[in-house]
C-alpha angles and dihedrals in degrees: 000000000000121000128182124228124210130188095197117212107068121119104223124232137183156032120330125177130218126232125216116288108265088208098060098038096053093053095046088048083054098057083049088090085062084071122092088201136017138323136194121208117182125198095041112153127231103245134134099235076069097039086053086042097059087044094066095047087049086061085046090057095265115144130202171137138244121182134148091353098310123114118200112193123197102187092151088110108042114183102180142037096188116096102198124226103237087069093027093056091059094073148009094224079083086084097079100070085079101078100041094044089044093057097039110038096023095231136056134183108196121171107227114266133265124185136128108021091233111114140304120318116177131200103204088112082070096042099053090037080063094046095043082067092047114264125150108241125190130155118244127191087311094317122109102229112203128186134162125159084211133004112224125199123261160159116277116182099187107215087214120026097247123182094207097046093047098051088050096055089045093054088053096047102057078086113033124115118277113323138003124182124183117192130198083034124176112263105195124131089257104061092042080054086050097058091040091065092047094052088047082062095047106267111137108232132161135185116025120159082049135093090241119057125171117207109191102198119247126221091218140352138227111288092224139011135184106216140187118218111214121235129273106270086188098048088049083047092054092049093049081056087051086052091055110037088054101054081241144143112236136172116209099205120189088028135141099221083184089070089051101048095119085033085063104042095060094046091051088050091053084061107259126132112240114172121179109236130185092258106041131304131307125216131187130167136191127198129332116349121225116243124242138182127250138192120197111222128163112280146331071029127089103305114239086225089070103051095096105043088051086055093058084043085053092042097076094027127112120259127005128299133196116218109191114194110200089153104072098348094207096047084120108109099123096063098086089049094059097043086057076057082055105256125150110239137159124192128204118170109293092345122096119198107193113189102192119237128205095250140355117235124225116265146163111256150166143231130223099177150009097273103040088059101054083041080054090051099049091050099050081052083075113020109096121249124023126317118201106209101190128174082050085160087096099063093050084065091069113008116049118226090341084169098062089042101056086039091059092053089063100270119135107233143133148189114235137190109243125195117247088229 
């Protein structure tokens, strides 16, 4: 098993470019199973959350290739419907092969979904959207089981503005009979990415980025498509964190600073200095930052996937901040681990209360999920002393090669070998 070491204390500096954003590009390879012949995505990022993704379409018959960031899908002979439950339980973007299995096949099995340790996360907004357009549910010893003999449009009112369940309403829809309108829809860049590929492929679809979207089925869809994923606002997001937790000047390249607008306005009020550039975003900051409070909210809001990034970044600050999570409340795993690093931090259900400390010590540590690792790293990129970051398997899952590229930006980190013992 993989661990990450830090030496905390360098200022970072330097260029460092953004992947391709994990969370768009798993929900458009999964409407690749709506062709009926083959589809190119670019930008897509190495990371294993993908490599496990495109295992589970290669049970289902789909066939591919994925060089030098560029994916190339063949689901024009699919020879299964069943997506099993040792890949499905790696992860809950599974999850998204229901919609598009359900409208073109007419039937899914699908095992219900695992992924980061942190809290219940149902998926009942997915099961009644596919029930909404008529579909037949049941449960079967732990497998969602879908039939319809033909999805009709609908109106689905979503109880929570969630991202997954949007975009796989939005994938069954694309052929159901007549209208479907989801309201309180998601309105992430994601998914807008999401309904922009769709309609590339011929889906009518209005309205995404709102909290209203209209989806007219379609009797049939393009038989190929050449598409362009979008970059990781929350990566970008992350390194902007690394910039200021360091004291350094760093510039973002191949980055969307309009998905990061709340993102940036925290961190300006915290004190750093964020200008917008032709190519990306620069940051620079210079001595202790001042703490502020945040509240995650679904987007254009705080992004939960920043929470804990912004925690390490209030830990040193100086002052005390107040992070409220009303997205997932116990998404609060990383706290104890930072408090091993020395920060000062109260919980109180789903209410953080972060008193900022002159300076972080070096500790061993572990990570639960993919963004309390890279919270654990950034830390360590400023505690003296050295910080051990082990079970980094997580963070492969949703940042590719974080370690070169922090490495690249001055830091001094790498990645070891540890015994299972």
């Amino acid at each position: 098993m993989d661990a990450i070491l830090v030496e905390g204390g360098i200022p970072l500096r330097g260029d460092v470019r953004i992947s391709g954003a994990k969370n768009a590009a798993l929900p458009m390879i999964a409407a690749s199973l709506l062709v009926e012949g083959t589809v190119q995505i670019s930008n897509v990022p190495h990371l294993t959350d993908v490599t496990t993704f495109l295992k589970l379409l290669a049970q289902l018959g789909c066939t591919g290739a994925y060089t030098d960031h560029s994916l190339q899908l063949d689901a024009s002979k699919i020879t299964s419907t069943e997506a099993p439950y040792e890949l499905v339980k790696k992860m809950r973007a599974s999850i998204y092969v229901l919609g598009p299995l359900l409208a073109r096949f007419g039937e899914a099995r699908v095992s219900l979904p695992g992924g980061c340790a942190w809290g219940p996360r149902p998926v009942d907004l997915h099961i009644k959207g596919m029930e909404a357009l008529g579909a037949e549910i049941e449960l079967d010893h732990g497998y969602i089981v879908a039939k319809a003999k033909k999805l009709r449009g609908a109106k689905i009112n979503l109880a929570v503005s969630s991202v997954g369940a949007t975009g796989n309403i939005m994938m069954a829809a694309v052929h159901a009979e007549g209208e479907t309108m989801i309201q309180n829809a998601a309105c992430e860049p994601e998914m807008v990415i999401l309904a922009e590929f769709l309609r590339a492929l011929g889906a009518e679809i209005e309205g995404e980025g709102t909290k209203t979207i209209r989806i007219k089925g379609v009797t049939s869809l393009a038989k190929s498509l050449a598409f362009t994923n979008l970059p990781d606002r929350i990566e970008a997001g992350t390194f902007l964190a690394a910039g200021a937790i360091t004291g350094g000047d760093i510039h973002l390249t191949h980055c969307r600073p309009d998905h990061l607008s709340t993102v940036i306005s925290v961190m300006q009020e915290m004190g750093c200095h964020i200008t917008e550039e032709e190519t990306g975003l620069r940051i620079r900051t210079e001595g202790r930052l001042n703490a502020a409070d945040v509240k995650t909210e679904v987007y254009p809001g705080f992004p939960t996937d920043l929470q804990a990034q912004i925690m390490a970044l209030l830990a040193i600050s100086h002052g005390t901040g107040v992070i409220q999570e009303t997205i997932y409340p116990d998404r609060f795993t990383h706290v104890q681990e930072l408090v091993r690093l020395g920060a000062n931090i109260n919980l109180a259900g789903n209410v953080a209360t972060v008193r900022g400390v002159p300076e972080l010590q070096g500790a061993q540590v572990m990570s639960t999920d993919i963004r309390a690792s890279s919270a654990l790293i950034l830390a360590g990129l400023v505690a003296k002393g050295q910080t051990h970051v082990s079970r980094v398997y997580h963070i492969d899952r949703g940042y590719e090669a974080i370690e070169k590229k922090l490495a690249g930006l001055g830091a001094r980190i790498r990645r070891i070998k540890e015994s299972m013992s």
